[in-house]
N, C-alpha and C positions, 0 to 999 in steps of 0.2 A: 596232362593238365586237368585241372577239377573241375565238372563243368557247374555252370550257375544251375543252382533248382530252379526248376518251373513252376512257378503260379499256376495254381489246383483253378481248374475249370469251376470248379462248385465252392462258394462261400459256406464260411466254416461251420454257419449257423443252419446250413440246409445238407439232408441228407442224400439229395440228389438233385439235378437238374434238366429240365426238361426241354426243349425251343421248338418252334414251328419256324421253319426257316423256308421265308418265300422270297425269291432273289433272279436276275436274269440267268445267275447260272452256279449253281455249288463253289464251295472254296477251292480254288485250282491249286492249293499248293499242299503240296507232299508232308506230311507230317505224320508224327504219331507222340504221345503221352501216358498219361501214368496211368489215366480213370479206364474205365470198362465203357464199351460202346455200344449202344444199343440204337441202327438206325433204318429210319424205314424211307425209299423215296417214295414222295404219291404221284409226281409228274416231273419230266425230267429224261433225257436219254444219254449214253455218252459209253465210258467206259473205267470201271473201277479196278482200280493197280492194291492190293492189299500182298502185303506181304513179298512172297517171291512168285503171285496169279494174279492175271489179269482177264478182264471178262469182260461183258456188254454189259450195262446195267441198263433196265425201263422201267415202268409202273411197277410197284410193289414189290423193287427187290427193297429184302429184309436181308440183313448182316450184320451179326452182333462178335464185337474183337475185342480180347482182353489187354491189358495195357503196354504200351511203348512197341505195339504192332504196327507199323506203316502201313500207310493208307492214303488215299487219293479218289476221288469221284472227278473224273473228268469228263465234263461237258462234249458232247459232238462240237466241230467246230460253229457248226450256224449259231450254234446257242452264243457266240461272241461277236458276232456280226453286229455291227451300229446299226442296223437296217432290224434286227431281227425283234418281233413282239412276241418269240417266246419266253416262256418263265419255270423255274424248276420249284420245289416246294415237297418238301420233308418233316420229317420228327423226327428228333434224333433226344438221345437222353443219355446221361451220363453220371456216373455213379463209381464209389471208390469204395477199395477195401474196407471202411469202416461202414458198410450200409447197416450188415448187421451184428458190428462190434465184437468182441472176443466171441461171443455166441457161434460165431459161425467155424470158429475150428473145435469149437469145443462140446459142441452139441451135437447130438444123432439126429435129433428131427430136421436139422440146416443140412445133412448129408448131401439131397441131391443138387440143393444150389451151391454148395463145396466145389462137389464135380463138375459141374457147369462151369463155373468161372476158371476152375482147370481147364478145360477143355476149351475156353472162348480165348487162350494162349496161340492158338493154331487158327484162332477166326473159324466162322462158320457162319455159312447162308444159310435161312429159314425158307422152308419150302412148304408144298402144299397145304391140307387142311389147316395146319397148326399157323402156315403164313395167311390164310383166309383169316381163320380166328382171330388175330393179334392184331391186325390192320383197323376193326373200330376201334378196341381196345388201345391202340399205341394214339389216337385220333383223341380218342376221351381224355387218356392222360392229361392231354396238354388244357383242358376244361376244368382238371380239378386241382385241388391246393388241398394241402395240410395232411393231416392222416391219410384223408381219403386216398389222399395219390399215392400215398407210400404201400396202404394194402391193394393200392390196385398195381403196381407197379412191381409187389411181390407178386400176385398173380399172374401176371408177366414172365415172370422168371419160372416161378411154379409151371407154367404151361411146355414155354419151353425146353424146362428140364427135363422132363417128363415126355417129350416128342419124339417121334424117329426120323422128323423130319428134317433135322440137322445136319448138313454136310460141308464136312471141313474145309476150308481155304488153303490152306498152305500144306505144304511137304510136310511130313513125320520128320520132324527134327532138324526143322525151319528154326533158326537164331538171330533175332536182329542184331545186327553187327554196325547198322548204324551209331554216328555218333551227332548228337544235338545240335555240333558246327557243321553237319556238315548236310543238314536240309536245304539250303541255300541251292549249296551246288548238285542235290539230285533232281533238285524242282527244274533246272534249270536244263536239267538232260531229259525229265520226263518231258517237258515243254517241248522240248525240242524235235523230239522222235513224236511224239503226236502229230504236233502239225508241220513235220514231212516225211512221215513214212511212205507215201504215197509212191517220191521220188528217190532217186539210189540216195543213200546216206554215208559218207565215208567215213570209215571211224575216226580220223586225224580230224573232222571238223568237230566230231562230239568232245575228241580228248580235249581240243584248245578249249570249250565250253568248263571243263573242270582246272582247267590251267594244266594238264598233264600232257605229258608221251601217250602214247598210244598204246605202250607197253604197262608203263604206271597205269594209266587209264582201265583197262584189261584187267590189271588185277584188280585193284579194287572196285570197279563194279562186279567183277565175279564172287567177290570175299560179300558183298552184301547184297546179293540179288542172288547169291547160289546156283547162276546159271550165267554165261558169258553174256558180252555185247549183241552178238549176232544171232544167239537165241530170240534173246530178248525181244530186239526188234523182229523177229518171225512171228513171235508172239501177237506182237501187236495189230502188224498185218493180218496175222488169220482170226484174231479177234474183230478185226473191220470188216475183214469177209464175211464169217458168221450174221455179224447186224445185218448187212448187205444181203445176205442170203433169207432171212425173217422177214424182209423191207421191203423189197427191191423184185419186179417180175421182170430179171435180167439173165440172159447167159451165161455161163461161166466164164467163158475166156472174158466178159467185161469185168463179171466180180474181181476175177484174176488180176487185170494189170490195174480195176481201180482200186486194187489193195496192197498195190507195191509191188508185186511180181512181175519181173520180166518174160519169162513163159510158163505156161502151161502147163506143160510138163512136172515142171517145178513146185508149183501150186498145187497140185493135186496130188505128189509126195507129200509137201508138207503139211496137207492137211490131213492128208489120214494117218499122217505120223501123229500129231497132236491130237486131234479128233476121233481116231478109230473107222473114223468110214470116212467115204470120198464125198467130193463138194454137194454132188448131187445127191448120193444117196443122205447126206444130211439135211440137204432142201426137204427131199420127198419126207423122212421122217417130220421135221418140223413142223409143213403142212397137215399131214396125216394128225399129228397131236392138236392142231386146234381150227381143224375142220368143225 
């Protein structure tokens, strides 16, 4: 079936666009499109699903994704609490293939933002000096209009092209295999496995959530998520632990079972399967880096 095109985020008449987005909590729903993403949080914690990884996101993560990559910023749960006065607050900026018009495949001197927008295919977080640098910089943007903002917003690109501070998001040879119908029902699986990983989850209650078998179900989230159901959710649990473990002056057997595992034993396989080192010695590393 043909699916309907999507309405370009950017009017025809501007060659990017910019927003300061201040909100009780980022857009929960699963999505991805055509433009290039350029986004920074300033305040905010939770956990960001891109592609086929998922991680903690807080202050000053930067992550810039090239287009019809999925994506997600999800909120910790407090951040949905009727009770709760906190608030999230970003720059995000968006910008398409014509920023800089035939020029850019046809010109030497556009080479290294050529290869950037290649490379922003697989997403990739911006990290140290270069994530310091960009932070007034991506601030200011949203202050200026007209030229101004477009030669600053090449220097933007310019910087990060130009960076080693770049590290990829997805798998070497990551393919969105999503189809446009069918965000509804991944939104509706991520929602789900967020707020209850915590508790055993069985996969016959996620399949009924897509209207499938368990068996249907299985395949196709493995055809688009490039890793089964039960990865998946491992994932997500050893991502809560990680925060937990930044956060929290707790013991492990609590980080353990308040991140979904039923023993110990278990938990401490599968985080140094994912991780490379064990609960604790990831603690003691995190502390030691921001002593």
């Amino acid at each position: 079936m043909k699916q309907a095109l999507q309405k370009s985020r950017i009017p025809s008449n501007k060659a990017f666009v910019v927003k300061e987005l201040i909100a009780p909590f980022f857009d929960n729903q699963w999505h991805f499109h055509q433009e290039y993403q350029l986004f920074l949080v300033l305040e905010g914690r939770g956990t960001r699903f891109i592609g086929d990884q998922m991680k903690p996101f807080r202050e000053y993560d930067m992550v810039f994704t090239g287009p019809n990559l999925p994506h997600l910023w999800r909120n910790d749960a407090v951040y949905f609490d009727k009770e709760s006065h906190l608030k999230t607050h970003g720059v995000v900026v968006y910008f398409g293939e014509d920023l800089l018009g035939s020029a850019l495949q046809e010109k030497e001197e556009l080479e290294l933002i050529r290869i950037l927008l290649q490379k922003s295919l697989r997403g990739f977080e911006i990290t140290g000096k270069t994530n310091l640098e960009l932070r007034e910089k991506m601030k200011d943007l949203v202050k200026r209009s007209g030229f101004e903002s477009y030669l600053l917003l090449l220097d933007i690109l310019r910087t990060i092209a130009t960076s080693s501070d770049c590290v990829p998001i997805t798998r070497a040879g990551y393919i969105n295999n999503n189809k446009e119908s069918e965000k509804d029902r991944m939104r509706k699986v991520y929602e789900y496995v967020t707020e209850n990983f915590q508790k055993k989850i069985q996969l016959q209650e996620v399949a009924s959530l897509a209207n499938m078998t368990e068996s249907a179900f299985s395949r196709y989230f493995k055809s688009r998520m490039n890793k089964p159901f039960s990865e998946f959710l491992s994932d997500v649990r050893i991502s809560h632990a990680c925060k937990l473990l930044h956060e929290l002056d707790a013991n492990i057997s609590e980080i353990c079972y308040e991140s979904g595992f039923n023993t110990l034993s278990n938990f401490n396989k599968q985080f140094k399967e994912r991780m490379g080192v064990t609960p604790m010695a990831y603690k003691k590393d995190y502390q030691r880096t921001f002593e």
